[in-house]
Structures are given as C-alpha cells and as structure tokens.
C-alpha positions in Angstrom: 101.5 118.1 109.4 99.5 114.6 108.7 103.1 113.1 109.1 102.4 112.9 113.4 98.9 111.2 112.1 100.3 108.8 110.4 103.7 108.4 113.4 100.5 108.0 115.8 99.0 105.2 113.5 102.4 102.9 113.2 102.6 103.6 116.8 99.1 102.1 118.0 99.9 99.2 115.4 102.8 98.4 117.4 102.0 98.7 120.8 99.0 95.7 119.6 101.4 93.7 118.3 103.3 94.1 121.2 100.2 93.6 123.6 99.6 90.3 120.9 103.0 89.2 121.9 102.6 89.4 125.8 104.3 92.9 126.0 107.3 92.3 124.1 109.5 95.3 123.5 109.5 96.6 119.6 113.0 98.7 119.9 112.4 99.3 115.4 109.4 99.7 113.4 110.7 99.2 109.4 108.5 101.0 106.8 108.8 101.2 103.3 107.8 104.9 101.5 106.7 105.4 98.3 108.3 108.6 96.5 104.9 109.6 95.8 103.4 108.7 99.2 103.0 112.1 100.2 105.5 111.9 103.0 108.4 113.7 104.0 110.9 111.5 105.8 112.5 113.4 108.4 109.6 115.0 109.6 107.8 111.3 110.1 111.1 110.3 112.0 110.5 113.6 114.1 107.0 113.3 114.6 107.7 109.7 115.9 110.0 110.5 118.1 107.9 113.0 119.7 104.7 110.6 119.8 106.8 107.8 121.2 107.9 110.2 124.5 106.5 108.5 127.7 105.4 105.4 125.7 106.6 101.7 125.5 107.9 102.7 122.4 110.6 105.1 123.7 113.5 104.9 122.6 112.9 102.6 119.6 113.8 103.6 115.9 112.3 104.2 112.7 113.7 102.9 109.5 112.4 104.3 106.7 113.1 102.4 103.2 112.5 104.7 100.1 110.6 103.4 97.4 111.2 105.1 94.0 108.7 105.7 91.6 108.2 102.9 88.7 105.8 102.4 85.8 104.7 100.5 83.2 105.0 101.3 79.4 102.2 100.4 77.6 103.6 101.8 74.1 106.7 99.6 74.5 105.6 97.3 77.1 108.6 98.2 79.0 109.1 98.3 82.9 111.3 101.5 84.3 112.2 103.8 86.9 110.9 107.2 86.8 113.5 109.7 86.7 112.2 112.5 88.1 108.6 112.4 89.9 107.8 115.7 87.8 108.0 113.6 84.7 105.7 110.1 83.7 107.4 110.0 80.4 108.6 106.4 79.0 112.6 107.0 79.0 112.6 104.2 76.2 110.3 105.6 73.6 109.3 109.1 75.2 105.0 108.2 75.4 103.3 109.6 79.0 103.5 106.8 80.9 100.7 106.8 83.5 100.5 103.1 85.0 102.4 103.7 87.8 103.3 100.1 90.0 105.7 101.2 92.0 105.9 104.6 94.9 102.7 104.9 96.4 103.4 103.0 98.9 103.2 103.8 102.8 103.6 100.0 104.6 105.0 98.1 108.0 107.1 95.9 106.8 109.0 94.3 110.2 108.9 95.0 113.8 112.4 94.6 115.5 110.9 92.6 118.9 113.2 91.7 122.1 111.4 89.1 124.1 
C-alpha cells in the first residue's frame, strides 16, 4: 500500500513547516488528487491517520480535493473533461485524445496552522 508512503511524506512536509514556523500546530493538511494519480482516497486518509498517532500531527485532518481527468483535443482544438478514465476519446469529434493536462496530480496545497 504506497498510500502510507506517500501519508508519511505529507507528514514530514508538515511537521518542517511547522518546525519553520516555530512549532505551530497544522490541525489540516489540503491536497489536491488527480483521478489518475494512482491514489485511492480513503485508504490515504487511513493511512494518515494511522502515521499521525503519537505525533504533532494528531488529531489533525486531511482534505482531499479530487481532480478529474481533462485533456486537450488536438483534432478540434478543444478543451474537455474526460468522462470516464477508461476512455481518452475527444467527446466533441470522437479522435483518441492523449494530451492529458489535467489528473495526475498529487500536491499540498494549504496547511491549516493555529499559532
């Protein structure tokens, strides 16, 4: 389960950026998730909970905002949501659209601090 890798990587992040800000307390980490990031949701929020246990971080939440998959037409030059991740077809003029620019993503976005 590379889900408690990656709970144990956001955790370290924060507990510097906490150390950075003379030991404040970070009660929320916020994350965006791509669709195609590879992640499954609840078992990061599990895993986090489980690595946060006798930390600083105890206690505190994770949000997790889900990113869904977009991409790029070059046949009609058209932006558009993909509806289904099992499919990278153009819904405008049916070509395989490959250029994917949106769903990958796996990012910190804000730490909820109380001085």
């Amino acid at each position: 389960m590379h889900e408690l890798s990656i709970a144990m990587s956001i955790i370290e992040m924060a507990e510097q950026e906490a150390e950075l800000r003379g030991g404040a307390q970070i009660v929320g980490i916020h994350l965006k998730v791509g669709d195609l990031a590879g992640v499954v949701k609840e078992a990061l929020i599990s895993s986090y909970e489980l690595a946060t246990q006798e930390t600083a971080l105890a206690g505190s939440r994770l949000l997790i905002e889900s990113v869904p998959v977009r991409g790029h037409c070059s046949t009609c030059e058209k932006d558009h949501t993909q509806r289904s991740i099992q499919s990278f077809c153009c819904p405008q003029c049916g070509t395989p659209s490959l250029d994917i620019t949106q769903g990958k993503e796996l990012e910190v976005v804000a730490l909820e601090i109380v001085q």
